[in-house]
C-alpha positions as CSV (number, residue, x, y, z in Angstrom):
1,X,0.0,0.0,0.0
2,X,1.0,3.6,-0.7
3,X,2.3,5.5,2.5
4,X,-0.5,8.0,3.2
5,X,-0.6,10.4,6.3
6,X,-3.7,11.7,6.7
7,X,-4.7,14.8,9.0
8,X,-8.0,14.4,11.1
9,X,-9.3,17.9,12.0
10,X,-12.5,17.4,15.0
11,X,-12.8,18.4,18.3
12,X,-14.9,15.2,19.5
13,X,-12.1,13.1,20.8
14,X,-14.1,10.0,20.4
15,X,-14.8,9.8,16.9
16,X,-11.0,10.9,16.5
17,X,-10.1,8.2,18.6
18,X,-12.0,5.7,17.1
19,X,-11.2,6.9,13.7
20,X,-7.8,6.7,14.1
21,X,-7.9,3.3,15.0
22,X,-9.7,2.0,12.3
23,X,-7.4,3.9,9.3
24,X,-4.4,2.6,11.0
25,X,-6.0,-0.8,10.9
26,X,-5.9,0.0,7.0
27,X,-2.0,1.2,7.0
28,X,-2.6,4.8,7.1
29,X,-0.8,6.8,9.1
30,X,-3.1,9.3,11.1
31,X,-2.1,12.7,13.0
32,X,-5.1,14.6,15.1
33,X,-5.9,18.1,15.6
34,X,-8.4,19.4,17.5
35,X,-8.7,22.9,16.3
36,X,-8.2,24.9,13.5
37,X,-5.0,26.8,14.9
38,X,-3.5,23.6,15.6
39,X,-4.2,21.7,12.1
40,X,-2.7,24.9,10.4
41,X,0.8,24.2,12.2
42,X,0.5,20.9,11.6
43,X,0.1,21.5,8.0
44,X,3.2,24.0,7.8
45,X,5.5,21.4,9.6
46,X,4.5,17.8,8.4
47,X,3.6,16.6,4.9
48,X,0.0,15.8,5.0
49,X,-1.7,14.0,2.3
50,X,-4.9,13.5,2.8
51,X,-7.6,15.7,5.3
52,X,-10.8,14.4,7.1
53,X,-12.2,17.9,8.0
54,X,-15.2,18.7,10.5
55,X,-17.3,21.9,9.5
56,X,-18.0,22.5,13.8
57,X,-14.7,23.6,15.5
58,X,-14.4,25.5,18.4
59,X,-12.2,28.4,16.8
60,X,-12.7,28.7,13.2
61,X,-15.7,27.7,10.8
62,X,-14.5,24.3,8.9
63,X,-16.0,26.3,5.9
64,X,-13.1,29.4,6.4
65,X,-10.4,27.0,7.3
66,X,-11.0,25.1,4.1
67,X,-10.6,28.2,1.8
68,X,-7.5,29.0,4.2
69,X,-6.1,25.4,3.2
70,X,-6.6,25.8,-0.2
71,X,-4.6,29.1,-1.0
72,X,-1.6,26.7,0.7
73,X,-1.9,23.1,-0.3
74,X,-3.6,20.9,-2.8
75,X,-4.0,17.4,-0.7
76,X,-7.6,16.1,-0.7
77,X,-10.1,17.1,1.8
78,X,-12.9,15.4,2.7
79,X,-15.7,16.9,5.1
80,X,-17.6,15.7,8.2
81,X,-20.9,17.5,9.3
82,X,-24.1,16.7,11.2
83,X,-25.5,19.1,8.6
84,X,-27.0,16.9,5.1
85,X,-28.5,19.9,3.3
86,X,-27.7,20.1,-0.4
87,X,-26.7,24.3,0.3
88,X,-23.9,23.2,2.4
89,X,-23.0,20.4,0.7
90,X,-22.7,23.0,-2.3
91,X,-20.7,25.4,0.0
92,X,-18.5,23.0,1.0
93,X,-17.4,21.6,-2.4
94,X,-17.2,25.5,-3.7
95,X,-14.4,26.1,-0.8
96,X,-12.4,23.1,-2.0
97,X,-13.2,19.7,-0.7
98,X,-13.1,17.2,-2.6
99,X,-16.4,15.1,-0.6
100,X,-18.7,15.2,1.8
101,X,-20.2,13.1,4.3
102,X,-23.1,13.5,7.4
103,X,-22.5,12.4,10.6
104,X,-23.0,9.7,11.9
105,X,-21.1,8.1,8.9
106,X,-20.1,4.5,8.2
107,X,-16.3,4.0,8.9
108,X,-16.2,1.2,6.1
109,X,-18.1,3.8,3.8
110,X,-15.5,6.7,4.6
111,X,-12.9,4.2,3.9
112,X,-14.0,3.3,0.8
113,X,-14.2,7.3,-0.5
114,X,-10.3,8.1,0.8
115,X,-9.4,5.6,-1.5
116,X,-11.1,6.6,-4.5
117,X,-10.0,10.1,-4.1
118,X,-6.4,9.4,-3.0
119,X,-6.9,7.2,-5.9
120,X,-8.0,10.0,-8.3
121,X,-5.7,12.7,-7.2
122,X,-2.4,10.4,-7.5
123,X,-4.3,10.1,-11.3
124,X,-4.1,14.1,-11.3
125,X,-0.7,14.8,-9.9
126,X,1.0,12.6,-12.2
127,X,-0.7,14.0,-14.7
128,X,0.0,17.4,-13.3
129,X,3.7,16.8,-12.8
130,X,4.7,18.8,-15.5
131,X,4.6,22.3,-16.8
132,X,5.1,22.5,-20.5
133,X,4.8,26.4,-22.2
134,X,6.7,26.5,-25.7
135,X,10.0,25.9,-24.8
136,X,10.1,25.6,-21.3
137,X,9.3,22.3,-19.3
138,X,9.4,22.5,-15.5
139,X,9.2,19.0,-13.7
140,X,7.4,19.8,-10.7
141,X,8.2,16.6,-8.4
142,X,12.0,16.6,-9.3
143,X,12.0,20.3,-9.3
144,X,14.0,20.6,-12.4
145,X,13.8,23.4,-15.1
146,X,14.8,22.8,-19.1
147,X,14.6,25.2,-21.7
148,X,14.9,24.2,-25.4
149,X,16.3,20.7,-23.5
150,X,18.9,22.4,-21.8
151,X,18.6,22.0,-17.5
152,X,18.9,25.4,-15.6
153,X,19.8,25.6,-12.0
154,X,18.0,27.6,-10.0
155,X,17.7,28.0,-5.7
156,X,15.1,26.8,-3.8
157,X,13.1,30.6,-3.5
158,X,13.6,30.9,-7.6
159,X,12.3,27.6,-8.3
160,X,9.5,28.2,-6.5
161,X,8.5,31.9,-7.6
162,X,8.9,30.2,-10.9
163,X,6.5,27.2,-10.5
164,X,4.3,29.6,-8.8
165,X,3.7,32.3,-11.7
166,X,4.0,29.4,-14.6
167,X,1.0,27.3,-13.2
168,X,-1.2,30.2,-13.2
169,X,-0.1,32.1,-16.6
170,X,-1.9,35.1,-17.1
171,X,-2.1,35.6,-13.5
172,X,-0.9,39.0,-12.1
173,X,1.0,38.6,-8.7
174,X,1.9,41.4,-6.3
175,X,5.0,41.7,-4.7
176,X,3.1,41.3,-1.4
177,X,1.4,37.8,-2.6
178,X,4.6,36.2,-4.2
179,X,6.5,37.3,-1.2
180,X,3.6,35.8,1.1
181,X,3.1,32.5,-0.9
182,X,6.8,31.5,-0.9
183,X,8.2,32.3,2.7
184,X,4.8,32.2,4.2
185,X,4.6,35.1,5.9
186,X,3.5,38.6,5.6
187,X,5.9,40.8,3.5
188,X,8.6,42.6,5.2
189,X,10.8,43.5,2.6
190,X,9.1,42.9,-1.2
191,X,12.6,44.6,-2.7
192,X,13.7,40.5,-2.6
193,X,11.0,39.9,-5.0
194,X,12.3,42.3,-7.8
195,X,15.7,40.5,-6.9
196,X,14.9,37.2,-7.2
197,X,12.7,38.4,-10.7
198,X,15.9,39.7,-12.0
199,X,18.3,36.2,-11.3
200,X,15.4,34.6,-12.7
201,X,15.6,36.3,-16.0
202,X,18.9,36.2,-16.1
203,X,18.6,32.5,-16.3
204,X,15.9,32.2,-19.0
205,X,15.3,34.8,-21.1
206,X,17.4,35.8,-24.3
207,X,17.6,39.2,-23.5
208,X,16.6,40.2,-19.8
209,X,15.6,43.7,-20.3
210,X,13.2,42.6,-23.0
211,X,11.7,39.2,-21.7
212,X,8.9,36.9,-23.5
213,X,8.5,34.6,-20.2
214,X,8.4,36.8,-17.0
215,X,6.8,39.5,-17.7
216,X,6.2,43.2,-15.6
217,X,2.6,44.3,-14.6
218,X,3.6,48.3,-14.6
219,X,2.3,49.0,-11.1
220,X,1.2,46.1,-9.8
221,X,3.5,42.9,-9.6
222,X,4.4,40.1,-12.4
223,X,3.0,37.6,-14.3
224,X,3.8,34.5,-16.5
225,X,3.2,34.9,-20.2
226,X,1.2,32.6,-21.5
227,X,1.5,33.7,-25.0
């Protein structure tokens, strides 16, 4: 079996417990949180790949940390709630998860869905592994960059401001949100941003004062061509 660590998020101990015993039973390995706040940190400090998420926690709406989830990471998420109407069934799937399921639930049932959709999105990211715009191909696993078949070296921060504008072409980024989606924290100092811009050029384009790939947003912040 695949090694899958799965994140419970639900502040009734019990079902956790019991929950946690019966996924491990299957070869998963399971970590608990009880709140919001403490799934978050959990989520910045361990790879997580799959997420059992209750809608009623005592410090954050399972709706809102959802949505806060998804602007981070991409694993699965499937929900828990006492709730079965179709609007927040709706609601839930438009902030991101990937299923949804009413307490009280059928373990063998919830079982049976983790695998189809850890099934489904090992399809998608292998599928999604690679970035291919006209020349450039950026292997997203390996974290490896080729243009016209030829590798270039980049850091860890480059690579990664890279991968970021390149999956979303089109997409105009402020300093503030580049600066916020690769160190994770608020911006301090977005000068670093124009820096790291500039080696990056350096490293693709034909001529860096003119580029086709990374291009300026007057005003605003940069974007990926996707022309």
């Amino acid at each position: 079996m695949i090694f899958i660590k799965i994140l419970i998020i639900d502040d009734e101990k019990l079902i956790v417990k019991g929950l946690k015993h019966s996924l491990e039973q299957q070869g998963y390995s399971v970590v608990a949180a009880y709140d919001g706040s403490e799934a978050l940190r959990i989520l910045e400090n361990e790879k997580v790949d799959f997420i059992i998420l209750d809608l009623m926690l005592p410090d954050i709406d399972g709706m809102m940390l959802c949505k806060k989830i998804r602007e981070k990471f991409n694993m699965p998420i499937l929900m828990l709630s006492a709730k079965d109407g179709d609007y927040d069934k709706i609601l839930g799937f438009e902030f991101g998860a990937d299923d949804y399921m009413t307490k009280p639930f059928n373990t063998l049932e919830l079982i049976a869905r983790i695998k189809a959709i850890s099934k489904r999105a090992a399809i998608k990211t292998e599928e999604d592994n690679e970035i291919k715009i006209g020349d450039l191909i950026i292997n997203i696993n390996e974290r490896r960059f080729f243009i016209n078949n030829r590798e270039i070296d980049f850091t860890a921060k480059e690579f990664d401001m890279l991968h970021l504008m390149a999956k979303n072409p089109g997409r105009v980024y402020t300093r503030e949100e580049i600066f916020k989606y690769i160190w994770n924290e608020d911006a301090y100092d977005v000068r670093t941003i124009d820096v790291h811009i500039r080696n990056i050029r350096e490293k693709i384009e034909e001529d860096p004062k003119n580029p086709k790939y990374i291009m300026t947003k007057w005003g605003v912040g940069y974007y990926f061509n996707k022309n």
